[in-house]
C-alpha positions in Angstrom: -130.4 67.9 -29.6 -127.6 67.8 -31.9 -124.0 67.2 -31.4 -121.5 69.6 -32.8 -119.6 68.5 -35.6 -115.9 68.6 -35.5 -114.8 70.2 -39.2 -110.7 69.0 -39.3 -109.1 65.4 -38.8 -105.6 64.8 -37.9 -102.9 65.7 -40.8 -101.4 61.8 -39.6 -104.5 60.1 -40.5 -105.8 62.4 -44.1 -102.4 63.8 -44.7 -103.7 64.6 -48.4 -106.4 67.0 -46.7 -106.7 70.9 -47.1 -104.6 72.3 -44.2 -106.3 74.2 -41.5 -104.9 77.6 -41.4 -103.2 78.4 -38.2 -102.6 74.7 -37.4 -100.7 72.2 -39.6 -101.7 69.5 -37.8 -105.1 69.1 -38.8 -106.8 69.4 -41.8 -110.1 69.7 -43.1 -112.8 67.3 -42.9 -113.4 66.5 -46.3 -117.3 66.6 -46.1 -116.8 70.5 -44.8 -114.4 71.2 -47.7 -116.8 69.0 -50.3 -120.0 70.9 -49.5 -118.8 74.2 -50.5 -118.3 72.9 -54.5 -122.3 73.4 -54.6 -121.8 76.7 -53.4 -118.7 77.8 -55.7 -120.0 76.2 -58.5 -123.5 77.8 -58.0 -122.3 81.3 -57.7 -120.0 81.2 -60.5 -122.4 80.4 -62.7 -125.2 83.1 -61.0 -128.0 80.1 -60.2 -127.2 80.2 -56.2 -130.0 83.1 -54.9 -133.0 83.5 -53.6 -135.0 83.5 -57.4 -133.4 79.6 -58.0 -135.1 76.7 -56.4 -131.5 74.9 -55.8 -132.9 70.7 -55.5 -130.1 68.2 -54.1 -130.2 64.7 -55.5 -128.1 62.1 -53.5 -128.0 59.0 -52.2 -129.1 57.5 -49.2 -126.2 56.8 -47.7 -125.2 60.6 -47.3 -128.7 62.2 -46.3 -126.5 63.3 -42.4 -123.9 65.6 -44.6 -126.6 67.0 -46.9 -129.3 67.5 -44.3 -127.2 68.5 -41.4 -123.9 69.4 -41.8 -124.2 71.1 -45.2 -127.5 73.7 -44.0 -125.8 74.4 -40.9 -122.5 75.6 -43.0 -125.0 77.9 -45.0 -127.2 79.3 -42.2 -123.8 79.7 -40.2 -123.3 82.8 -43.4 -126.4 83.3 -44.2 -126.7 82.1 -47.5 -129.5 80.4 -49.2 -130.1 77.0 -48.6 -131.8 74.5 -51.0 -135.0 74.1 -51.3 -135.4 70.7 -52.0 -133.1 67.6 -50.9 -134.2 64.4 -53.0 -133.1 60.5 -51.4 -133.1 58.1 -53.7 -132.0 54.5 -53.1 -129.1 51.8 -54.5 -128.6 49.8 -57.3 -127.9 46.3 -56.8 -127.1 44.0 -59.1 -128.7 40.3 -59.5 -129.8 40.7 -56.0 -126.5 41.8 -54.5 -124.8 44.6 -52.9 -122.3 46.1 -55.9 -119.1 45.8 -54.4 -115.7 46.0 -56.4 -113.8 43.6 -53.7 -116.5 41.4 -55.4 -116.1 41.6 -58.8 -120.1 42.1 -59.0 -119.8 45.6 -61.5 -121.7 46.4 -64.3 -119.7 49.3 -66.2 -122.5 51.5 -68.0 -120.0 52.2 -71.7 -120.4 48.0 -71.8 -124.3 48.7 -71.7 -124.5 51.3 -73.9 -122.4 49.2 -76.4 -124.4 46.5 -76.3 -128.3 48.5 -76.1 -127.4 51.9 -77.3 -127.2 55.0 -74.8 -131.1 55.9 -75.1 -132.3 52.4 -74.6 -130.0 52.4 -71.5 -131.2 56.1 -70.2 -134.5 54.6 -70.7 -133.8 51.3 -68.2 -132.6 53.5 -65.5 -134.6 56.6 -65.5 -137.9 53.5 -65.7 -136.5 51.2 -63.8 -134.2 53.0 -61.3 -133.7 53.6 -57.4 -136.3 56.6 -57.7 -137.9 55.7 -54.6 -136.4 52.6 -53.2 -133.5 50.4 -53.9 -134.0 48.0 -57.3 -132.1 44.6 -58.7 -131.1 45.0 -62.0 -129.9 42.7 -64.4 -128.7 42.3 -67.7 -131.4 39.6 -68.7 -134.4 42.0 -67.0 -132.6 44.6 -69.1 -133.2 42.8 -72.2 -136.5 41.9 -71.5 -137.5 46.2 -71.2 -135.7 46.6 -73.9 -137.1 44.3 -76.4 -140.7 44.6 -74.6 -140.8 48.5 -74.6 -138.5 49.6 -76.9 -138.4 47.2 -79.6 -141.7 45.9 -79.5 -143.5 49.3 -78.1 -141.9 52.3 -79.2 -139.9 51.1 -82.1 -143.0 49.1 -83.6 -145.6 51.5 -83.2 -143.1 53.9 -85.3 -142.6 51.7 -88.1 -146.3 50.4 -88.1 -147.4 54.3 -88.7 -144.7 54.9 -90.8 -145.2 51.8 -93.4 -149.0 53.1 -93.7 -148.4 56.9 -94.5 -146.4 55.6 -96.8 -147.9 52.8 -98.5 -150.9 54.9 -98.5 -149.8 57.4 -100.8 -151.4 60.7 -99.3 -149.5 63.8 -98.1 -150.1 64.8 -94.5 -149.4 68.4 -92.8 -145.7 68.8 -92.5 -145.1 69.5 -88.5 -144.1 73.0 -87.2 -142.6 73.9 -83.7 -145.4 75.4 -81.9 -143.8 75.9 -78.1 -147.5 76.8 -76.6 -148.8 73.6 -78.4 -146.1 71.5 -77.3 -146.1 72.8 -73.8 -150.0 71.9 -73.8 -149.6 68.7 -75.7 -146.9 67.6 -72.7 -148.0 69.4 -69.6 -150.7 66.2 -68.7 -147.2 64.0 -69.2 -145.0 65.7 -67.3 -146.8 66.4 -64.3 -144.9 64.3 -62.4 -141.9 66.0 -62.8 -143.1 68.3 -60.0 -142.5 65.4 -57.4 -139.5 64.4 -59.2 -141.1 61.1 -60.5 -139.3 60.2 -64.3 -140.2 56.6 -63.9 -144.0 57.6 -63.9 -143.5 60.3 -66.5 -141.9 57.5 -69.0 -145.1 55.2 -67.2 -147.6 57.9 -69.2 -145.6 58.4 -72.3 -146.0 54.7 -72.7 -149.7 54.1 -71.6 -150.7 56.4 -74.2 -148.3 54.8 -76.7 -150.2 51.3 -76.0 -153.7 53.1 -76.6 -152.3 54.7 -80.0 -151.3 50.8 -80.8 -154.8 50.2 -79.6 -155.9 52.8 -81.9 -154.7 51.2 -85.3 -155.8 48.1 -84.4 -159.1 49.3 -83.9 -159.1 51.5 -86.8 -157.6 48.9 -89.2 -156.5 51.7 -91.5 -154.6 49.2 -94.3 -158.6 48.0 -94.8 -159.6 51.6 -95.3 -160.3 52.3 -99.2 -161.9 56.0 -99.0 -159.2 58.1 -98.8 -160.5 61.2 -97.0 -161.4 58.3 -94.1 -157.8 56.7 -94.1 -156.2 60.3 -93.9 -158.2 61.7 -91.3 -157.4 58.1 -89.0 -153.8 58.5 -90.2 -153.7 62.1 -89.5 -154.8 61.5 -86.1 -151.8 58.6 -85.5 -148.9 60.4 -86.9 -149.7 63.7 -84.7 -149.2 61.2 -81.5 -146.2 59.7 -82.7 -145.1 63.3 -83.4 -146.0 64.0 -79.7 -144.7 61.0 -78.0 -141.6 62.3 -80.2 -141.8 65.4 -77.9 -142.3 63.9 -74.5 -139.5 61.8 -75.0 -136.6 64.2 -75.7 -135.5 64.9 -72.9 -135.2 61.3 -71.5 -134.2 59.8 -75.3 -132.6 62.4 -77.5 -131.4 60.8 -80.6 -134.3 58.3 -80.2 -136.8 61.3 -80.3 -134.7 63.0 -83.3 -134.7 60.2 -85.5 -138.5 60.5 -84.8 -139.6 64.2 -85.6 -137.0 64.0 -88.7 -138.9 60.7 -89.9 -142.2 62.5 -89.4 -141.5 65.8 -90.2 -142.3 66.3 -93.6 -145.4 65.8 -95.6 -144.8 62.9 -97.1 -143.8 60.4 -94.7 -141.3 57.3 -95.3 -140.4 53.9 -93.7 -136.9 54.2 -92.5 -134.0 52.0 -90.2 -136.0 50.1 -87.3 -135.5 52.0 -83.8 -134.7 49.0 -81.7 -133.5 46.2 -83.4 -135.2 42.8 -80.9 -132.6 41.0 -79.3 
């Protein structure tokens, strides 16, 4: 079985701890005392009951507190544990532990100066310790972001873009439909139910390479009858409008500058997305 958990430490050793009433020389262990914030912080904001599914993300290296200590704290007064406690793994960085001592950081504002905040999200949310620990590295970063973003997303948009426009027709403008949308994006985000982003953002991008496969195909600047070239264009700008959608919540202001872009009936070429580096 399990061994109990002693909940104070000695006041000599963590003599900026929270006193133990009744006994000033302890204090409370700070993983008893930290737990609890989920608890306040759910309860003052009415999301900790039995109608919430409450779903811990941590890392690895504190599965004990979160999967031991902390549901033994709520059964102990019976309150509602979570339903769902997610592992993920570490980041390291060109193959090494990050360790400050080492000098071995990579500070996240420096990255979103030099690739922009979405670009970064994107990297991560891809390319991240979903499952497992990864390597990252500022040359494999470049090399998603000018292979996926630059040369994917952002030139798919511009390709569609510069045809609607150098085509001349109007196109339906786009409205918010929420059942639409929710249809449109429910094949997408199916993963979301086992928590897997990185293979989300994997389908939002297999389906942008078969709309790239699409125009190619099509060939719609050799089109010449213009009921033909609409209907092909039609089809393109309503993915890109849904790839817009799917998106959103992992690339805001990319996926605004989108739907603004392709909102309106008659469609422009505008700034480029991702510039290549």
């Amino acid at each position: 079985g399990l061994n109990d958990i002693p909940i104070s430490r000695p006041f000599t050793k963590v003599p900026w701890g929270i006193p133990v009433p009744g006994d000033e020389e302890q204090v409370v262990y700070v993983w008893y005392d930290a737990l609890v914030n989920y608890y306040t912080a759910g309860i003052q904001n009415g999301f900790w009951n039995e109608e919430t599914k409450i779903i811990h993300f941590v890392g690895k290296d504190v599965v004990r507190f979160h999967t031991l200590l902390w549901p033994a704290m709520l059964k102990n007064v019976n309150y509602h544990l979570p339903d769902t406690i997610y592992v993920h793994g570490f980041i390291n960085l060109n193959g090494e532990k990050i360790s400050k001592s080492r000098g071995n950081v990579i500070r996240p504002l420096e990255l979103v100066e030099q690739f922009g905040a979405d670009a970064v999200r994107y990297y991560f949310l891809k390319h991240g310790p979903i499952t497992e620990d990864v390597s990252i590295s500022l040359e494999h970063l470049k090399e998603v972001y000018n292979a996926d973003l630059a040369n994917g997303l952002g030139n798919t948009v511009a390709r569609i873009a510069k045809l609607a426009e150098k085509s001349g027709l109007e196109f339906t403008e786009h409205t918010t439909n929420q059942e639409k949308d929710i249809e449109e994006t429910s094949e997408v985000y199916s993963r979301f139910n086992d928590f897997r982003i990185d293979l989300v953002l994997q389908k939002v991008w297999e389906k942008l390479a078969a709309l790239d496969k699409h125009i190619n195909e099509n060939e719609p600047w050799k089109i010449s009858d213009k009921q033909k070239l609409k209907e092909v264009l039609d089809f393109e700008i309503n993915q890109i409008r849904n790839a817009a959608i799917c998106i959103e919540p992992f690339m805001p202001s990319t996926a605004l500058k989108i739907q603004r872009q392709f909102a309106t009936s008659i469609i422009k070429t505008s700034e480029v997305l991702f510039p290549r580096l």
